[in-house]
Z-matrix of the N, CA and C atoms (Angstrom, degrees):
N
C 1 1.449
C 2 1.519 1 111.30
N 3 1.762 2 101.16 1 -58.85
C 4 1.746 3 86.06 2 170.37
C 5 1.733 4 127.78 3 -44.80
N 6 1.326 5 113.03 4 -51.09
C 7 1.143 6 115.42 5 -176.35
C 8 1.755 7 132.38 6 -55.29
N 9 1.579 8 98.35 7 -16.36
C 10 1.426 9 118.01 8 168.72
C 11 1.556 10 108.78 9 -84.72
N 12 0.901 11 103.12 10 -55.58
C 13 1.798 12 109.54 11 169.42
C 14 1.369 13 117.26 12 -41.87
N 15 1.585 14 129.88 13 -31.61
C 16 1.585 15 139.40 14 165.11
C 17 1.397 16 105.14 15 -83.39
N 18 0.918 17 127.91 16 -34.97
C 19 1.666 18 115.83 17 -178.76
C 20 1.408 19 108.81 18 -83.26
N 21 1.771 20 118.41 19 -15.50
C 22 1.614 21 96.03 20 175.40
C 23 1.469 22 103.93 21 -81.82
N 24 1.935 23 120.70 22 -26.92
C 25 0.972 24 112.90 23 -174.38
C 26 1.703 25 112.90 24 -59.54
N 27 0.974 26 87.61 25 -48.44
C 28 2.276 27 104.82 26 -175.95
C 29 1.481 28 94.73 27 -40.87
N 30 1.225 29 135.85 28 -58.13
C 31 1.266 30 156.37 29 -175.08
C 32 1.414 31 102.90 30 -54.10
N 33 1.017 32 125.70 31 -65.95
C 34 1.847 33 125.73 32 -169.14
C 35 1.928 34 87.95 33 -76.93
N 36 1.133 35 140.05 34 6.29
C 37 1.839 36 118.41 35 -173.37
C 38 1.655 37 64.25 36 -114.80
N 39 1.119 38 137.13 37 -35.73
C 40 2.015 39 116.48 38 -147.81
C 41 1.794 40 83.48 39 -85.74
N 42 1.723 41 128.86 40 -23.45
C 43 1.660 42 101.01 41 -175.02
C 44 1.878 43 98.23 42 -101.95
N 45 1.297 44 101.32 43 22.00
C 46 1.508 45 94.41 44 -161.20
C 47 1.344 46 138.35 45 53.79
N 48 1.345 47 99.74 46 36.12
C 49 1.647 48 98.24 47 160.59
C 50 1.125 49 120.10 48 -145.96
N 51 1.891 50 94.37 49 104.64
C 52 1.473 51 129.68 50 -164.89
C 53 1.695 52 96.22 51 -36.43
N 54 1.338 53 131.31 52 154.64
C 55 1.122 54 121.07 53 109.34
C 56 1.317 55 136.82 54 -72.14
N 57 1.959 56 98.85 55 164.29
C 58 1.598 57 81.98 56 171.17
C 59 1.344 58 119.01 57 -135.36
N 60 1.340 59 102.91 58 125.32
C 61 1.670 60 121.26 59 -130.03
C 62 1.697 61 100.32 60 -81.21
N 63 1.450 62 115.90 61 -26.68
C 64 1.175 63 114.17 62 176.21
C 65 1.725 64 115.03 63 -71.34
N 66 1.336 65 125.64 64 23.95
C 67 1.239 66 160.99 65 -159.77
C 68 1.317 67 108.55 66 -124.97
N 69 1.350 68 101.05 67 -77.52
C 70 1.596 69 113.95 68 -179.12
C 71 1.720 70 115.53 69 -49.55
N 72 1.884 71 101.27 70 143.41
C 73 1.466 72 105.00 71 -160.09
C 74 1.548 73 98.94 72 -149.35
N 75 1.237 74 137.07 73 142.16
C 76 0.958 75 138.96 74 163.50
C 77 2.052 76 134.45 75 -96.72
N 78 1.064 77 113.19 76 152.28
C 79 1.488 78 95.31 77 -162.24
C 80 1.764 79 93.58 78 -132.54
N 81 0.955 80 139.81 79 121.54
C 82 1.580 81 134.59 80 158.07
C 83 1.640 82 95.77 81 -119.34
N 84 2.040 83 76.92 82 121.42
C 85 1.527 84 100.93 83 170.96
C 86 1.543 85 97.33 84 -110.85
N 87 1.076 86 99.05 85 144.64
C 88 1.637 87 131.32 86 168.31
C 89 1.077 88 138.61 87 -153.19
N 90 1.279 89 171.37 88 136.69
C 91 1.325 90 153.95 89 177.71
C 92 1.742 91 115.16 90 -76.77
N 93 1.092 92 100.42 91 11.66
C 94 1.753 93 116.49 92 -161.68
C 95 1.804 94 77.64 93 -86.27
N 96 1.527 95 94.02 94 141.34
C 97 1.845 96 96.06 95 173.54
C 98 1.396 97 96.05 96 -101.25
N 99 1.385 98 136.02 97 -8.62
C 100 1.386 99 149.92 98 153.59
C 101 1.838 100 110.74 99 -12.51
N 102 1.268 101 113.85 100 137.82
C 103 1.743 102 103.44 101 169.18
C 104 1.197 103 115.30 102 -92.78
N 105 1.279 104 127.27 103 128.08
C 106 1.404 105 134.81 104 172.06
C 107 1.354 106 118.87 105 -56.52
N 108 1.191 107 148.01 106 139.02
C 109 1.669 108 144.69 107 -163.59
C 110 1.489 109 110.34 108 -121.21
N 111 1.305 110 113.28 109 -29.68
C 112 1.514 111 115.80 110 177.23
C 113 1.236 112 129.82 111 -67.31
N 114 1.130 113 94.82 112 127.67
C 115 1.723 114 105.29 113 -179.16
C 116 1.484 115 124.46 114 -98.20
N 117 1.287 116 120.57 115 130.66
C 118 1.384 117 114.42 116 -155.90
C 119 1.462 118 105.83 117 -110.72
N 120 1.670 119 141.59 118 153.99
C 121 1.558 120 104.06 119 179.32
C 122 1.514 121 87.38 120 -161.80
N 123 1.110 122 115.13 121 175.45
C 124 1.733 123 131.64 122 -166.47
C 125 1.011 124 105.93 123 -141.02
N 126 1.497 125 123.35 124 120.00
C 127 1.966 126 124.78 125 173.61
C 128 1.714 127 95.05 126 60.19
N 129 1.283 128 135.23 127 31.43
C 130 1.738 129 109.86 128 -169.18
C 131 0.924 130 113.03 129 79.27
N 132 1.568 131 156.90 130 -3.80
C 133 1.233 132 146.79 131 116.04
C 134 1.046 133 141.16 132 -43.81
N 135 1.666 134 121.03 133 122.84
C 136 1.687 135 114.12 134 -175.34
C 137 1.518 136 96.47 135 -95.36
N 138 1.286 137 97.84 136 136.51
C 139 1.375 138 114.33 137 -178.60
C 140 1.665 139 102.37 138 -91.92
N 141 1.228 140 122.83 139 137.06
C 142 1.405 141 159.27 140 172.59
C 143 1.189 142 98.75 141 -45.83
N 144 1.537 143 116.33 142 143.58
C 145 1.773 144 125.67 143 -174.65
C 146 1.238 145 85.85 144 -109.59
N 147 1.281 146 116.65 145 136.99
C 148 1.825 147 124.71 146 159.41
C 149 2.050 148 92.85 147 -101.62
N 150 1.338 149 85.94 148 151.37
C 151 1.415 150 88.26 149 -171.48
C 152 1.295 151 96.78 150 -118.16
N 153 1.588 152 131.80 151 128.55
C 154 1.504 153 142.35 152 173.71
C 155 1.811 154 101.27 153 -110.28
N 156 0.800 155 156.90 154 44.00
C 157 1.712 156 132.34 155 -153.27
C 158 1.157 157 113.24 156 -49.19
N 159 1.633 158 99.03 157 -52.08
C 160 1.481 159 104.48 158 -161.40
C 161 1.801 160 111.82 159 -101.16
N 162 1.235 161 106.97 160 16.69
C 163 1.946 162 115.89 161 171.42
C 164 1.598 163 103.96 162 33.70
N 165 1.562 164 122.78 163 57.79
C 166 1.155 165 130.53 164 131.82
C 167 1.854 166 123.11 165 -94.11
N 168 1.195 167 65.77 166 159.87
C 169 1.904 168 92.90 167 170.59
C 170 1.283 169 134.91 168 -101.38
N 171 1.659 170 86.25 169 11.20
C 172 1.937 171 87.96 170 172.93
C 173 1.316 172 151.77 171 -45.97
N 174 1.539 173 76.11 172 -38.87
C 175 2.030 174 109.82 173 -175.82
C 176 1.755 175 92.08 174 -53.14
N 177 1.652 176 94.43 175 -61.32
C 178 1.529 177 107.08 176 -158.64
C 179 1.752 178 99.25 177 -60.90
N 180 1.431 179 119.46 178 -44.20
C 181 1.561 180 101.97 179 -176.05
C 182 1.268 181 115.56 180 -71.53
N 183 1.395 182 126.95 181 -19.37
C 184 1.059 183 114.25 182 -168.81
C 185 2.015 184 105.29 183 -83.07
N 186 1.137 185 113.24 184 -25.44
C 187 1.299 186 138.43 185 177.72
C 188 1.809 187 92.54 186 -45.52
N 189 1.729 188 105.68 187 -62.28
C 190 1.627 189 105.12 188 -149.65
C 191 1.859 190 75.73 189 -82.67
N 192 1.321 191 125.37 190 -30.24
C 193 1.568 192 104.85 191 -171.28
C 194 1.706 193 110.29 192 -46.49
N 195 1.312 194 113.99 193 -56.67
C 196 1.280 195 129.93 194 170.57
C 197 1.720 196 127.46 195 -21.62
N 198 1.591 197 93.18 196 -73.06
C 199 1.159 198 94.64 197 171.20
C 200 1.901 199 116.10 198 -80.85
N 201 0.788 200 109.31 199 20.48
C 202 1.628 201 111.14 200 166.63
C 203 1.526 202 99.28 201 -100.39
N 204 1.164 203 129.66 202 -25.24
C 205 1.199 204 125.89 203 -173.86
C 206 1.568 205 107.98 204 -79.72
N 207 1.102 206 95.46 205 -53.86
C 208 1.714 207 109.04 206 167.29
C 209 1.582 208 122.44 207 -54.84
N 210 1.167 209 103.43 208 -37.13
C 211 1.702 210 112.72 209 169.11
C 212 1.460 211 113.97 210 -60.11
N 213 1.199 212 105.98 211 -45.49
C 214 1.570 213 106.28 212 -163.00
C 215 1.475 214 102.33 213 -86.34
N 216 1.310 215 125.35 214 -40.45
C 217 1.501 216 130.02 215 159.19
C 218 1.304 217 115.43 216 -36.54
N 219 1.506 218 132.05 217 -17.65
C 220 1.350 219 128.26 218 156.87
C 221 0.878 220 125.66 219 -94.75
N 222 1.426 221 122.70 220 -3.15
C 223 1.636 222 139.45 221 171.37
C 224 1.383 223 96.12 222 -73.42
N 225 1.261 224 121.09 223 -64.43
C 226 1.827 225 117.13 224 172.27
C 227 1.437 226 123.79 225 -39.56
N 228 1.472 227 112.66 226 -40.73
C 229 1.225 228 123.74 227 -178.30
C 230 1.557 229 119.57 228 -58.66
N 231 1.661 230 88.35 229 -42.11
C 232 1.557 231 94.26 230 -157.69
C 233 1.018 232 124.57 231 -97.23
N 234 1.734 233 119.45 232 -17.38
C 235 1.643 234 140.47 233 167.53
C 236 1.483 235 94.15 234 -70.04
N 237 1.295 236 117.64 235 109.01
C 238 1.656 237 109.40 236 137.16
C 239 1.567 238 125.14 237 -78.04
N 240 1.248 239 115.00 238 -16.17
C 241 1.368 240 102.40 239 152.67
C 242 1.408 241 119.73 240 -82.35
N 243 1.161 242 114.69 241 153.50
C 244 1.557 243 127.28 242 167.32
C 245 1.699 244 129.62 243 -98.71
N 246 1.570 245 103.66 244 13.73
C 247 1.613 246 104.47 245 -163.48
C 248 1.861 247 90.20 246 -88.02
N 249 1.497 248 88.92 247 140.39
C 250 1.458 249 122.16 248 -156.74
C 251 1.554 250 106.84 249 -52.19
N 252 1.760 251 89.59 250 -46.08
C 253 1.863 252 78.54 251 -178.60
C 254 1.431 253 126.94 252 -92.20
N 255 1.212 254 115.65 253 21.71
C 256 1.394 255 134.34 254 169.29
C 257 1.717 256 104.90 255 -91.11
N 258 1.230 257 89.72 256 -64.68
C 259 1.955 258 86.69 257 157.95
C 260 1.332 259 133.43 258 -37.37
N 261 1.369 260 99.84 259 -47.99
C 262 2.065 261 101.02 260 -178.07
C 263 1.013 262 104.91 261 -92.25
N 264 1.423 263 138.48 262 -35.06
C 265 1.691 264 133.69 263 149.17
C 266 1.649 265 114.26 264 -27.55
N 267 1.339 266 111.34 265 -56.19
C 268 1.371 267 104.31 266 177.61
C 269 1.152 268 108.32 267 -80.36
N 270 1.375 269 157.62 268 -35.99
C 271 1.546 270 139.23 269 -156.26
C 272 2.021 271 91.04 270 -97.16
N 273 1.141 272 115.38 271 -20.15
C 274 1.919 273 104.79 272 170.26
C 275 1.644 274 99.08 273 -89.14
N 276 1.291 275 135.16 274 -21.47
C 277 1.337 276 98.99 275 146.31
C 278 1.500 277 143.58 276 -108.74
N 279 1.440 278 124.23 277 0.20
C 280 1.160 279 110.68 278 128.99
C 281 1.515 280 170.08 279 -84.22
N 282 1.323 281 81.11 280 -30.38
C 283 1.430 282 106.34 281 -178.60
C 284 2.033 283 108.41 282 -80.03
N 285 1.565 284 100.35 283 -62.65
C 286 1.466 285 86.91 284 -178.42
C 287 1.861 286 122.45 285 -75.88
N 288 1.163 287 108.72 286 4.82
C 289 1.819 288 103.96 287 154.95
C 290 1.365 289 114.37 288 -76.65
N 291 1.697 290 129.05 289 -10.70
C 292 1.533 291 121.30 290 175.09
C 293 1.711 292 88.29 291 -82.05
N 294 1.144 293 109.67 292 -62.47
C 295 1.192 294 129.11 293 -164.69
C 296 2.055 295 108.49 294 -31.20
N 297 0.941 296 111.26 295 -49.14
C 298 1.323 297 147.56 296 -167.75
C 299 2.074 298 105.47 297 -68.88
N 300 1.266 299 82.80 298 -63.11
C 301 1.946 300 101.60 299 -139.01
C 302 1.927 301 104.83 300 -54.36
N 303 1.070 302 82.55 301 134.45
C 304 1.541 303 99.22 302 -167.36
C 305 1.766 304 124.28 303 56.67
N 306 1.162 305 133.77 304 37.10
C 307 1.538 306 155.89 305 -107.79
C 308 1.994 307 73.71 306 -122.50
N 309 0.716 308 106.62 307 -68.27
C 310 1.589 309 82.72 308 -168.05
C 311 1.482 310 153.28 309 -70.28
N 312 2.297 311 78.84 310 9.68
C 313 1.591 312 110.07 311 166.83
C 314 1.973 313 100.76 312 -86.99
N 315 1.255 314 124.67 313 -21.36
C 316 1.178 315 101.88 314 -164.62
C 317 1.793 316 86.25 315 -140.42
N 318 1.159 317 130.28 316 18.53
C 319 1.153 318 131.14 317 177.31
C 320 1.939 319 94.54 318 -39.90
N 321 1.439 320 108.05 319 143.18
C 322 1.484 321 134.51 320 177.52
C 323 2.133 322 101.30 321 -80.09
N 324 1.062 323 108.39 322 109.45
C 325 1.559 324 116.40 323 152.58
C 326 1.686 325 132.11 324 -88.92
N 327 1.342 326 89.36 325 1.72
C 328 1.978 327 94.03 326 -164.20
C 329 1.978 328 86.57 327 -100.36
N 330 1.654 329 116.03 328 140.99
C 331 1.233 330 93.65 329 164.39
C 332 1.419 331 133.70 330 -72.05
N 333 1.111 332 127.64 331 9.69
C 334 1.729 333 134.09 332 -149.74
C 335 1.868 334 92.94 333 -114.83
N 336 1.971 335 100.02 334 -25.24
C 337 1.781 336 95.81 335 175.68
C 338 1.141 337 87.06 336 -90.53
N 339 1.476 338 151.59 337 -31.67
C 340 1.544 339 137.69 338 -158.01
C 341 1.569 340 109.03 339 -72.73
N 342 1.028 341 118.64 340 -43.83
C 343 1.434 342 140.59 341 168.09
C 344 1.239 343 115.34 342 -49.14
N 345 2.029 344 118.63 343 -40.32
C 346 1.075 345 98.87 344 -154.11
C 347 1.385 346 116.10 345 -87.50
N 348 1.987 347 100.49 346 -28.14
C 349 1.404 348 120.59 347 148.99
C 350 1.332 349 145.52 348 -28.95
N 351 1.332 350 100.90 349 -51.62
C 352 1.773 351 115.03 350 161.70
C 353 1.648 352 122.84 351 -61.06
N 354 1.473 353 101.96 352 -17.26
C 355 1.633 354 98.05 353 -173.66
C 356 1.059 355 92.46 354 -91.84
N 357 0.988 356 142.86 355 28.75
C 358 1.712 357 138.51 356 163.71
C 359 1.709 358 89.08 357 -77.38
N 360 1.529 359 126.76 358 -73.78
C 361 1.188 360 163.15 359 156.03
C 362 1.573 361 92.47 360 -15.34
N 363 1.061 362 120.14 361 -79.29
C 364 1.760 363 124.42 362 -161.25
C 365 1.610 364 92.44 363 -62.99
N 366 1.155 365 124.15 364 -54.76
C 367 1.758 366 105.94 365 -151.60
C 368 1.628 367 90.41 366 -79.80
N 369 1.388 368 125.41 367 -22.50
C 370 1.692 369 119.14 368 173.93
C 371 1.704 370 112.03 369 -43.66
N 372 1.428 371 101.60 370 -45.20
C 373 1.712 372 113.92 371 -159.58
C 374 1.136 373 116.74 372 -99.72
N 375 1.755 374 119.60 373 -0.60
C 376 1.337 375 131.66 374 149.53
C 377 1.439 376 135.52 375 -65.45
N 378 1.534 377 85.12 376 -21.77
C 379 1.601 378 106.29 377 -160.74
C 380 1.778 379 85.35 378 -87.20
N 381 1.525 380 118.05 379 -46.11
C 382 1.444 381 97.38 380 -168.85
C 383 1.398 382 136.76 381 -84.08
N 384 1.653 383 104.15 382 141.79
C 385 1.649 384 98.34 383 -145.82
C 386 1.424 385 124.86 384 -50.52
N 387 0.974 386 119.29 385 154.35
C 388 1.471 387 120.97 386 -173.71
C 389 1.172 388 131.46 387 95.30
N 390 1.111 389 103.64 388 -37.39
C 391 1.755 390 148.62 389 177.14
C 392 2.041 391 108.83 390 -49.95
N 393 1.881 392 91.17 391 -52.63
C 394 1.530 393 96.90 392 -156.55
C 395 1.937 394 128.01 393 -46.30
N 396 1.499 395 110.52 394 -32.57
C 397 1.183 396 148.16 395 169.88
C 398 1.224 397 112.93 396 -42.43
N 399 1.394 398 133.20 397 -54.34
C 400 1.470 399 159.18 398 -147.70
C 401 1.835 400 86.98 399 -94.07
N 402 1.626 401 95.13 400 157.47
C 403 1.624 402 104.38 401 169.56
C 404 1.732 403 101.18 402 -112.16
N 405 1.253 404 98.14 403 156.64
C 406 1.658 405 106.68 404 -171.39
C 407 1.257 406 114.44 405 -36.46
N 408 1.509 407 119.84 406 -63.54
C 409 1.473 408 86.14 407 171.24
C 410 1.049 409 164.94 408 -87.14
N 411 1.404 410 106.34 409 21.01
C 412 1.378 411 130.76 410 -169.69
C 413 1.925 412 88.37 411 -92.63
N 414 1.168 413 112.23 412 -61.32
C 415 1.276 414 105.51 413 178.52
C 416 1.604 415 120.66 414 -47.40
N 417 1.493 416 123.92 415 -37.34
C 418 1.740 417 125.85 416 -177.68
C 419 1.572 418 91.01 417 -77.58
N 420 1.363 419 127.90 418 -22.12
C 421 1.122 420 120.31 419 178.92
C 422 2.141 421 113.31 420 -62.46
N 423 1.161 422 78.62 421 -59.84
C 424 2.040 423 95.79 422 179.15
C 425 1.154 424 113.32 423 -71.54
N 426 1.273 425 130.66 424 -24.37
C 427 1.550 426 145.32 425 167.83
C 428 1.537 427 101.76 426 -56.83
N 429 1.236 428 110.28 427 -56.20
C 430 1.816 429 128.41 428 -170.38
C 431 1.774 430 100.19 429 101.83
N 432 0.742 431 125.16 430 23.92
C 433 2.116 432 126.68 431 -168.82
C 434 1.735 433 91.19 432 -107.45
N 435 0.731 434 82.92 433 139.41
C 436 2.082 435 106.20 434 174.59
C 437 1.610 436 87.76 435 -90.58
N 438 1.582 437 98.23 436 152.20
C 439 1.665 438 107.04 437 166.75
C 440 1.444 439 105.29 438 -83.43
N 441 1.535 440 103.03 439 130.28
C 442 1.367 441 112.60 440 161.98
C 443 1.564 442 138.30 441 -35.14
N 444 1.570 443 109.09 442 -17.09
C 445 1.182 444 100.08 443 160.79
C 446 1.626 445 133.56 444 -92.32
N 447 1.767 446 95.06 445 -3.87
C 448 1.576 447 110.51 446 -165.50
C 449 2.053 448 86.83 447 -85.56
N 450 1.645 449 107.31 448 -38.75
C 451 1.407 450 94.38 449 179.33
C 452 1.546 451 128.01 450 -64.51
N 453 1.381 452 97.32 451 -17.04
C 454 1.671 453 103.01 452 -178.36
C 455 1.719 454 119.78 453 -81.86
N 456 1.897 455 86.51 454 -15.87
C 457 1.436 456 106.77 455 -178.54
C 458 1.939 457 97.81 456 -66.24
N 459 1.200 458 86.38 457 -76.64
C 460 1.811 459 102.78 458 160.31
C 461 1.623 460 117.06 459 -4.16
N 462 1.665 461 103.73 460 -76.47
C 463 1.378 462 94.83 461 -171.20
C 464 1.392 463 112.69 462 -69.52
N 465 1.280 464 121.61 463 -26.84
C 466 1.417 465 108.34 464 -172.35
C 467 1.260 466 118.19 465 -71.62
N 468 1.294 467 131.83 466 -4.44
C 469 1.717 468 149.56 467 -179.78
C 470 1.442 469 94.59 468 -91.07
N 471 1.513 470 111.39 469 -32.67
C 472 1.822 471 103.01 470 -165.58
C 473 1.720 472 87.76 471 -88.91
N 474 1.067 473 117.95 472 -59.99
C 475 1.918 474 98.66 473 174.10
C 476 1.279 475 120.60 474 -58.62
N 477 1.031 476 135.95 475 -37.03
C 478 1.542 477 114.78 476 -177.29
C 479 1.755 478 118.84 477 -98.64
């Protein structure tokens, strides 16, 4: 491993393009709860261990859950109209491309992340009038929007 790690560096100084090492990070995944001892380094630099143990994606979904929440909270803000399909026009193109993007590298398997994702989606389609009464899928139904988890179902059939 070290020795691959010097030839990409040797390689990026011979086409000229430095890395930049105070950047560079190393990751050993294993399921071993064991401590890893090796030290990895660039030019004489030891490069920094990021620690994953358990190789979820929570941090990161809960991250894009967030800002979907926050996204669409400016969709409310910023429409003074309220007609419906101006609403789902805007939250399918902003909100569900965060929601979405690259989804079948970190797509959610636990139900409590599948859930937590979709309420980006559910509290959007509660909010629109008429709407509030109805249960989610009756509303993605009348809306015309697929549930976000059936689309994530989707892409991962269309990539693999």
């Amino acid at each position: 491993m070290l020795d691959g790690i010097n030839k990409i560096y040797a390689w990026s100084n011979e086409w000229q393009l430095r890395l930049a090492n105070d950047k560079c990070q190393h990751n050993h995944i294993t399921l071993s709860t064991a401590v890893h001892l090796v030290d990895y380094s660039v030019s004489g630099m030891n490069l920094p261990t990021v620690e994953n143990s358990r190789l979820s994606f929570r941090d990161h979904i809960n991250s894009i859950v967030s800002r979907g929440h926050v996204r669409a909270a400016q969709i409310w803000r910023c429409f003074m109209c309220k007609d419906v399909d101006n609403l789902i026009k805007a939250f399918t193109t902003y909100v569900r491309p965060m929601l979405e993007y690259c989804s079948p590298v970190w797509s959610p398997v636990s139900p409590n992340l599948v859930n937590h994702v979709e309420s980006v989606q559910q509290r959007f389609t509660k909010r629109v009038p008429g709407f509030c009464s109805l249960v989610y899928n009756e509303r993605c139904a009348r809306l015309g929007i697929e549930r976000l988890e059936l689309r994530r179902l989707h892409d991962d059939l269309t990539m693999f």
